[in-house]
N, C-alpha and C positions, 0 to 999 in steps of 0.2 A: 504494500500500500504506500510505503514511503517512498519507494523507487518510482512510481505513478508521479507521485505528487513533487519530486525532485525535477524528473523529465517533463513535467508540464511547468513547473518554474523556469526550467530553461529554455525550454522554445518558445513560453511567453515573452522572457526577457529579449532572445534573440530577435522574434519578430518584429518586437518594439524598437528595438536598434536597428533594425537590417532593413526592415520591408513596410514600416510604416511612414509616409511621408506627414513629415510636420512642420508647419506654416512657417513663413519667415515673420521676424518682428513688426513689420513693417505689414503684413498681409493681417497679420492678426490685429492690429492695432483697426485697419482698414473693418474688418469684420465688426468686431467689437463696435464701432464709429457707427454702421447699420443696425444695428441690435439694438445701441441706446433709440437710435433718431426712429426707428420703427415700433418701439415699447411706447417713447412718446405721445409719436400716432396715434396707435392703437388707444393708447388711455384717456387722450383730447378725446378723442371718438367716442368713446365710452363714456366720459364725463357729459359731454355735450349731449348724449341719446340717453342718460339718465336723467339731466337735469327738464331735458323736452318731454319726457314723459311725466317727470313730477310736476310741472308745470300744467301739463295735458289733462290730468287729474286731479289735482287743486281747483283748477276751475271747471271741471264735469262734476267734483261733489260739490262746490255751492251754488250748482244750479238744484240743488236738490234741499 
């Protein structure tokens, strides 16, 4: 069982070194830069369609 778990640490580790491609500083920084500016988006969006609908609401109940 430990001979399992030794040989899958090591081709874990080699793959991670050998055969896994990882971003340069500069690509990731790039990435990152998307993620914020689109979480933003997303949340203006969200804010703005919750607040249209509390709005939407407030004034259908005191027609009542």
């Amino acid at each position: 069982m430990f001979q399992n778990l030794k040989t899958y640490a090591r081709e874990s580790y080699y793959e991670l070194m050998q055969k896994v491609s990882w971003p340069t500083w500069s690509e990731l920084q790039g990435s990152v830069t998307v993620v914020c500016v689109a979480a933003i988006i997303v949340a203006a969006i969200i804010y703005l369609m919750d607040f249209a609908s509390s709005q939407v609401l407030t004034n259908f109940y005191k027609l009542f």
